[in-house]
C-alpha positions in Angstrom: 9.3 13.7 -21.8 10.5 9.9 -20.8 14.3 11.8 -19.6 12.7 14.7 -17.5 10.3 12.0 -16.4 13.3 9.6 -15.1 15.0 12.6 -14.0 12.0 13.7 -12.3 11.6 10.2 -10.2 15.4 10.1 -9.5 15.1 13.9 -7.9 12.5 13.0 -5.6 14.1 9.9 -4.2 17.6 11.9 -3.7 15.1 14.5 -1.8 14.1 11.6 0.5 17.2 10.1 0.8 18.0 14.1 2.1 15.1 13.9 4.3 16.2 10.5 5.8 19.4 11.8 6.4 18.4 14.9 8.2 15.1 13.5 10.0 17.6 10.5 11.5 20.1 13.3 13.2 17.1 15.5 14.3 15.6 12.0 16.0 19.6 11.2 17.7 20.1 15.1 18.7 16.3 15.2 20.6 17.0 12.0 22.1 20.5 13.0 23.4 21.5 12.9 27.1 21.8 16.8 27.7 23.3 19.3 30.7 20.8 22.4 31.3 22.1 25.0 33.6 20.0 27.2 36.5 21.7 30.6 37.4 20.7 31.5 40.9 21.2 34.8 42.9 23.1 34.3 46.1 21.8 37.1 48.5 24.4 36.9 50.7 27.1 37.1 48.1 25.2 38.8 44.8 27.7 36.3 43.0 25.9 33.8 40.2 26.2 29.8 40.5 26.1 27.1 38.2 24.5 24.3 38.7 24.4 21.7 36.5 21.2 19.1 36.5 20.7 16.0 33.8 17.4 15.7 31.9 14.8 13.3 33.1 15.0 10.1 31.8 11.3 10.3 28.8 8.9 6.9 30.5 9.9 4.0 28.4 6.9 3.1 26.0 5.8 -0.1 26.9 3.0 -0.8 24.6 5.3 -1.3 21.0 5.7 -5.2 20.9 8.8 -5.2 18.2 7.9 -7.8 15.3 10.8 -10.7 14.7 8.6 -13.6 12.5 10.0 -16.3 10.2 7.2 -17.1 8.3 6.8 -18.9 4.5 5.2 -20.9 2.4 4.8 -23.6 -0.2 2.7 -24.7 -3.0 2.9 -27.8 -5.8 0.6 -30.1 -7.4 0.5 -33.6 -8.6 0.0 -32.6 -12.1 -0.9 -34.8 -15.1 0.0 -33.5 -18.7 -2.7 -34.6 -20.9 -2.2 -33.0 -24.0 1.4 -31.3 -25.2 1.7 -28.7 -27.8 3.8 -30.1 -30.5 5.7 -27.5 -31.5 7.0 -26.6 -27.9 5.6 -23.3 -27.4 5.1 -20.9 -24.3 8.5 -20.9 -23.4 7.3 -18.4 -20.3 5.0 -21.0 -18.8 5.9 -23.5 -16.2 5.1 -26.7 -18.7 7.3 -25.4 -21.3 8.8 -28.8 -23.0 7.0 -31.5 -20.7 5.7 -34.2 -22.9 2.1 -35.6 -22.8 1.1 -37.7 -20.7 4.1 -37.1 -18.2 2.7 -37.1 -14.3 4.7 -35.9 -11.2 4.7 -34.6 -7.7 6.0 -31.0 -8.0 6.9 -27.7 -6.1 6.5 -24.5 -8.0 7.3 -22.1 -5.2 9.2 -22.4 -2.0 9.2 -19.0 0.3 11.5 -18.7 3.4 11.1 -15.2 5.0 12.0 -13.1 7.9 10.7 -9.9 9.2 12.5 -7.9 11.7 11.5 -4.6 12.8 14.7 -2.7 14.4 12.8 0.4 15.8 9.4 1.6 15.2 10.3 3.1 12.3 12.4 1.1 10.3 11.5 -2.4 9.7 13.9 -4.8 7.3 12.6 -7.6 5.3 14.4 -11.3 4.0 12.9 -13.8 1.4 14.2 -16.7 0.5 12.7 -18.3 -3.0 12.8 -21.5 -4.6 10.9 -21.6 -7.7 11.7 -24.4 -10.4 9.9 -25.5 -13.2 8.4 -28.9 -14.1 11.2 -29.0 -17.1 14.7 -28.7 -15.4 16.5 -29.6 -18.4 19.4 -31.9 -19.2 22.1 -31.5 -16.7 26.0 -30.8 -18.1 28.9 -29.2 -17.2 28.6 -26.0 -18.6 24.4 -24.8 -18.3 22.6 -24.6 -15.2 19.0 -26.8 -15.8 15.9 -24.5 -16.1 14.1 -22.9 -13.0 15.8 -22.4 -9.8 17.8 -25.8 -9.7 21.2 -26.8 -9.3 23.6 -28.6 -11.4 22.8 -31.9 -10.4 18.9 -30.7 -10.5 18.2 -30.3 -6.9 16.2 -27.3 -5.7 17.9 -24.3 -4.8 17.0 -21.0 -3.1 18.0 -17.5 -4.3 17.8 -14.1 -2.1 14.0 -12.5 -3.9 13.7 -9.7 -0.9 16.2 -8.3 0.9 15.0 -4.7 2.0 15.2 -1.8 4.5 11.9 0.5 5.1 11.4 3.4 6.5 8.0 3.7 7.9 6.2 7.7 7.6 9.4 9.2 6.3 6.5 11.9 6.1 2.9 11.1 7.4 1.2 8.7 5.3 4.8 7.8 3.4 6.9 5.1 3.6 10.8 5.1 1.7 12.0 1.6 0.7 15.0 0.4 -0.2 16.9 -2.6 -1.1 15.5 -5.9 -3.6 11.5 -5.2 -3.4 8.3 -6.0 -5.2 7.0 -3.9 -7.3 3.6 -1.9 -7.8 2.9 -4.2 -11.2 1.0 -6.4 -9.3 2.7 -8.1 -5.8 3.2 -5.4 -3.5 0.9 -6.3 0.0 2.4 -4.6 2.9 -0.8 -5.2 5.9 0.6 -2.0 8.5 2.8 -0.2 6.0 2.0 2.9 3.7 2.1 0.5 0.9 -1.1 -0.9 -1.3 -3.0 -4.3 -0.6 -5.5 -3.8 -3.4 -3.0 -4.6 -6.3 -4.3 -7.4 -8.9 -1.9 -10.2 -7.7 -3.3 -9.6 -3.9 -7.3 -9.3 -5.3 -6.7 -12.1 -7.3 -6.0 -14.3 -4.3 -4.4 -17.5 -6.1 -1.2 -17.2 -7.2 -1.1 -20.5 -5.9 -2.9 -21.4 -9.7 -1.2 -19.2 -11.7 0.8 -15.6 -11.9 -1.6 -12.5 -13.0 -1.4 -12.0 -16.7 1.3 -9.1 -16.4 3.5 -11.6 -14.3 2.3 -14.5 -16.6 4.4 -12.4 -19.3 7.4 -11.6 -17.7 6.7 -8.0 -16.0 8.6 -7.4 -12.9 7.4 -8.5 -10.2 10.6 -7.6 -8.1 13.6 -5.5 -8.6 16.5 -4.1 -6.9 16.1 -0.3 -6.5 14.1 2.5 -4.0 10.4 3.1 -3.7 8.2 5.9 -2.0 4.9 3.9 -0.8 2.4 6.3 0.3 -1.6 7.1 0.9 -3.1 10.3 0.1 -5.7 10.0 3.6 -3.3 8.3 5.9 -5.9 7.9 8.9 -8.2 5.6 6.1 -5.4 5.0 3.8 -8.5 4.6 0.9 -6.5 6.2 -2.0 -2.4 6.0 -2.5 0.6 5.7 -4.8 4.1 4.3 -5.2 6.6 5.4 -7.1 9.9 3.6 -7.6 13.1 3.4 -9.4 15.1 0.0 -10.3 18.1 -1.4 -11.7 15.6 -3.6 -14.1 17.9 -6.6 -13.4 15.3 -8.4 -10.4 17.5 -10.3 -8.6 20.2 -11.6 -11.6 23.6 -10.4 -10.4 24.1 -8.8 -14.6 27.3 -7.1 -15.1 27.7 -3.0 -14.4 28.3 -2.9 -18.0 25.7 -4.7 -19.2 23.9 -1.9 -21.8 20.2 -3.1 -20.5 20.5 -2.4 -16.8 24.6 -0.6 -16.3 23.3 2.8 -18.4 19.6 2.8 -17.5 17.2 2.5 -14.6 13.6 1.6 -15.2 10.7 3.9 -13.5 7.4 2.3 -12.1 4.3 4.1 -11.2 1.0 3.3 -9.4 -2.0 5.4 -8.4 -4.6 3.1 -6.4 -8.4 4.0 -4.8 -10.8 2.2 -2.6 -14.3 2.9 -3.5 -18.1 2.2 -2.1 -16.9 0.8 1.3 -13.8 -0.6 0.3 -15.7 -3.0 -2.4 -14.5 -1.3 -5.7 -10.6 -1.5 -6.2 -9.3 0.7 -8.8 -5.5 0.5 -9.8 -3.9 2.3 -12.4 0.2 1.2 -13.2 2.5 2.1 -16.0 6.6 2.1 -16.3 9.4 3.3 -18.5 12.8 1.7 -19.1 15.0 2.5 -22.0 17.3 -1.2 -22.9 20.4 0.0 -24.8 21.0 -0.6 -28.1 21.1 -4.5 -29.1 23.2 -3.6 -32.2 24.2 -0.7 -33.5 21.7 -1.8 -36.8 18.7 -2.2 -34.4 19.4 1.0 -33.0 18.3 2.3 -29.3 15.1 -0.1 -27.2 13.2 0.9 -24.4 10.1 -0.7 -23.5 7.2 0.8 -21.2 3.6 -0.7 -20.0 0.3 1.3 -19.2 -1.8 -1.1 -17.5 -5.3 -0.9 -15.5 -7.1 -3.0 -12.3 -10.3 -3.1 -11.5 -12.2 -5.2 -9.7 -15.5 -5.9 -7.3 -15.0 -7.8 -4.2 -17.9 -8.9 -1.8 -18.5 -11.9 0.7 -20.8 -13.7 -2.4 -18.6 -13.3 -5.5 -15.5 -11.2 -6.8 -15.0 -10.6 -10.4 -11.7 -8.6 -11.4 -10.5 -7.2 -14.5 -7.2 -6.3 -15.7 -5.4 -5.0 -19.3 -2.2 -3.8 -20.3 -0.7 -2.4 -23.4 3.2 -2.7 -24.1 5.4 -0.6 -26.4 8.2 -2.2 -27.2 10.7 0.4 -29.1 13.1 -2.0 -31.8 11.8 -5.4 -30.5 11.2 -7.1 -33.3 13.2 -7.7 -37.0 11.2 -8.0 -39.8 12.8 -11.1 -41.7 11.1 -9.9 -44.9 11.8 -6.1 -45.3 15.3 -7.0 -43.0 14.3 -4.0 -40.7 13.7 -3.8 -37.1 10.1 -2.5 -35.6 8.5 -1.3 -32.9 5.7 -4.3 -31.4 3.0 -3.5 -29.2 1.6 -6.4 -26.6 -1.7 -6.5 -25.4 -3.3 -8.3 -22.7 -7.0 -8.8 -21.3 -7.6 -10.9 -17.9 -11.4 -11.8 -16.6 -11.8 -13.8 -13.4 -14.1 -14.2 -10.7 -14.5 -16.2 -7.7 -16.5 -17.2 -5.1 -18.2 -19.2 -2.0 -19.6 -22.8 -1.9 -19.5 -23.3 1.8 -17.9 -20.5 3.7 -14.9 -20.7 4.8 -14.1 -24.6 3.4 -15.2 -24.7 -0.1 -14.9 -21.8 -3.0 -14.4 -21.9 -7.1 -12.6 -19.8 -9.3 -12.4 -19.3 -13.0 -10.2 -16.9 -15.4 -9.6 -16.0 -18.9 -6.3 -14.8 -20.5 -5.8 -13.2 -23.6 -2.9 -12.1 -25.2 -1.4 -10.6 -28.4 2.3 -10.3 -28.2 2.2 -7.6 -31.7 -0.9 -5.7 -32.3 1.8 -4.3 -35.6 2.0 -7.9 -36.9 1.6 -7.9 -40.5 0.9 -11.4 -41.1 2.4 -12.0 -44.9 5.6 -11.1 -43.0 7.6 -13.2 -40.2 9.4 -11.8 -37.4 11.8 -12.4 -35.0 12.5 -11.0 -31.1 15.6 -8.6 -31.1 17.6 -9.2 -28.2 17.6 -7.0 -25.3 14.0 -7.1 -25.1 12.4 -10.0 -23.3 14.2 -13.4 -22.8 11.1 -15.4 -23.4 9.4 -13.1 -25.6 8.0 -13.8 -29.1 5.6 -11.8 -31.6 4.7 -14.7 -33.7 2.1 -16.5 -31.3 -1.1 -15.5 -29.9 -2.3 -17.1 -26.5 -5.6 -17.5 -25.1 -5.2 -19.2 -21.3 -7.7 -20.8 -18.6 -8.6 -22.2 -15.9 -11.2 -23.2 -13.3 -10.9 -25.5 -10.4 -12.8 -25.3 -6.3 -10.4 -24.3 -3.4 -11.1 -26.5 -0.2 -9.4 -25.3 3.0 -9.6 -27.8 5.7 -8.0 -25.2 8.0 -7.1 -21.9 7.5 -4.1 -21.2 5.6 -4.1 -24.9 4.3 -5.5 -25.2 0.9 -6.4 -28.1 -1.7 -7.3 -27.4 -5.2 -7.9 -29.6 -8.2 -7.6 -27.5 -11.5 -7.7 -27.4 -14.8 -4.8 -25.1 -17.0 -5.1 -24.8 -20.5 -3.4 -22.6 -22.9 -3.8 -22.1 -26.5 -1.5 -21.1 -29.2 -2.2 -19.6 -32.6 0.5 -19.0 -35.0 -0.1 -15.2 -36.4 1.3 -16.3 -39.9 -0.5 -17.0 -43.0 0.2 -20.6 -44.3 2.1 -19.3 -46.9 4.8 -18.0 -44.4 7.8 -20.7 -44.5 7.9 -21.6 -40.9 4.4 -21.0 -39.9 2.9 -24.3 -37.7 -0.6 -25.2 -37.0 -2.8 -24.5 -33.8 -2.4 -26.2 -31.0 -2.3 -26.2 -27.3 -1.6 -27.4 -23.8 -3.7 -28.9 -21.3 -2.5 -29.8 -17.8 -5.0 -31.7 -15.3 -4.0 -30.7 -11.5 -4.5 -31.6 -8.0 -2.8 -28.3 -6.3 -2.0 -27.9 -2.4 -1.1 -24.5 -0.3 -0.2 -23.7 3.1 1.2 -21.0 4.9 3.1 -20.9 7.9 4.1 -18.0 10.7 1.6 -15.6 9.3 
């Protein structure tokens, strides 16, 4: 079923690939220059006469402004570490190996981007990222520091969009191709086929923190080809994107390379607008098979089914969103010497709201997350490679935070916070290795603004 699926996805992106192909030379033959000829009678002679006359030259349409906008933006926070979990854990987060009681001025995301629309119906789209952590690591001759830094620890941009779309391949469809977000969570394309109700976009802050699904390592970009459609294109209420991708984001991996050189991962996404526009509804899963780690682990794939739903209104928002993983081979059992399938889970609650409209709103969430639902807990385990780079079955997590947004001016944002994340170690005490509760706690005074949108 996963093959014919994968087949299935790859057929109907040749067939619009095809349909690109064929509508482009239909578009360049109608809008040729081209000779019609008039065959008169000539009374006087009864002989026939050419006459060759060019085609009127169509109005020129004056009302399509094209779009060319560099636009970005940028968010950090003075951030104060007030408690550091001892043991190091959360090697996914951005606080991963900060000691307590460290405090520093820090970016966490830097966006450069251009739009450029070459006709009306192909736009092309450029992002430039910077995103580095608060730990960059030792610097040395041979390891690049953590997060997007250089060798001497100075920020560094890296291409995160580069992408060509074709706008209503059919009515109500849009093909893209190139290095794209994908329909997990990001995707928010205002004047495009594609969705704005996705969980990243309803969620509003990813100035505070990544949804949970980002939060543990889904991609949230890829390099590959996406349909991006509605099913009612006149109120564009209910849609869907599907899309195939090299499952590599933007890492330049080797064509060999058994996770991403043999196999393409498939996303899907189904998405509704209901009572006016108020209730979202988004429904996401993908497939990808990984390759075999070893030839003792045997073949991996991993695939996610994950749901959105949330209530929005100009007095308070609440959203919810849960996802369960399969991961095929992704753990060894240190005890029995075998590997196993694990199976992550994940609940997010949050909601949000007004204070003074327009200046002053709050916000509060609550993660949750297993990372083995199969973890036996008189047993220890490891991550098989080939899986996840940050991923580990032994810890649960439980993550918040709360904080008030004030915008000064639109698209300028300040927001002190509080980020918290717990860890529980899923082993009995009697498991060597097993370490005792603890967490995280960070204390942050968080600015935003946008620019060019």
């Amino acid at each position: 079923m996963e093959k014919m699926f994968t087949k299935l996805a790859g057929s109907i992106l040749l067939l619009a690939l095809l349909l690109i192909g064929f509508n482009s030379e239909a578009q360049t033959t109608a809008g040729a220059t081209y000779a019609s000829t008039d065959v008169k009678s000539d009374k006087k002679s009864d002989q026939a006469t050419t006459e060759t006359k060019a085609a009127a030259k169509p109005a020129e349409d004056t009302t399509w402004k094209p779009q060319r906008r560099l636009w970005g933006y940028t968010f950090g926070d003075f951030y104060y570490d007030a408690h550091a979990d001892a043991t190091n854990r959360g090697p996914e987060t951005n606080y991963n190996g900060v000691p307590k009681y460290r405090n520093a001025f820090q970016f966490r995301r830097i966006y450069l981007g251009y739009d450029y629309e070459i006709t009306k119906k192909f736009k092309a789209e450029f992002l430039l990222a910077s995103e580095p952590s608060a730990n960059t690591g030792v610097n040395g001759t041979t390891a690049i520091p953590n997060g997007d830094n250089l060798v001497d620890n100075k920020m560094a941009f890296f291409i995160k969009n580069i992408n060509l779309r074709y706008r209503d391949l059919w009515k109500g469809t849009d093909f893209v191709i190139g290095e794209m977000a994908t329909p997990g969570f990001a995707m928010n394309e205002p004047g495009t086929n594609g969705p704005t109700s996705l969980s990243e976009t309803v969620w509003g802050n990813r100035f505070i923190e990544k949804t949970v699904a980002d939060f543990h390592k889904t991609n949230s970009y890829d390099v590959g080809a996406a349909l991006e459609g509605t099913f009612d294109p006149s109120t564009k209420n209910f849609g869907y994107v599907l899309m195939v991708g090299d499952n590599s984001q933007s890492s330049l991996l080797s064509a060999a390379n058994a996770s991403t050189g043999f196999y393409k991962i498939v996303y899907g996404d189904i998405w509704g607008k209901f009572l006016d526009k108020h209730l979202l509804v988004d429904i996401y899963g993908d497939f990808v098979r990984t390759g075999s780690a070893t030839a003792t682990i045997g073949g991996q794939s991993h695939s996610m089914l994950k749901g959105f739903v949330a209530y929005t209104s100009s007095k308070l928002s609440v959203g919810v969103e849960a996802y369960t993983q399969k991961l095929t081979n992704g753990v060894g059992n240190t005890t029995t010497a075998a590997p196993e399938n694990a199976t992550a889970q994940a609940l997010s609650v949050w909601v949000k709201g007004p204070i003074v409209k327009d200046k002053l709103s709050f916000f509060a969430r609550y993660d949750g997350y297993n990372p083995d639902n199969n973890y036996k807990t008189a047993d220890a385990y490891t991550a098989t490679s080939g899986i996840f780079s940050n991923y580990t079955p032994v810890y649960k997590e439980r993550f918040y935070t709360a904080g008030v947004d004030f915008t000064p001016a639109k698209n300028v944002h300040f927001s002190p916070n509080v980020w918290l994340v717990d860890y529980k170690d899923q082993r009995n005490a009697s498991v060597t290795g097993r370490v005792a509760d603890d967490h995280t706690l960070v204390y942050r005074l968080t600015f935003y603004f946008v620019f060019g949108k």
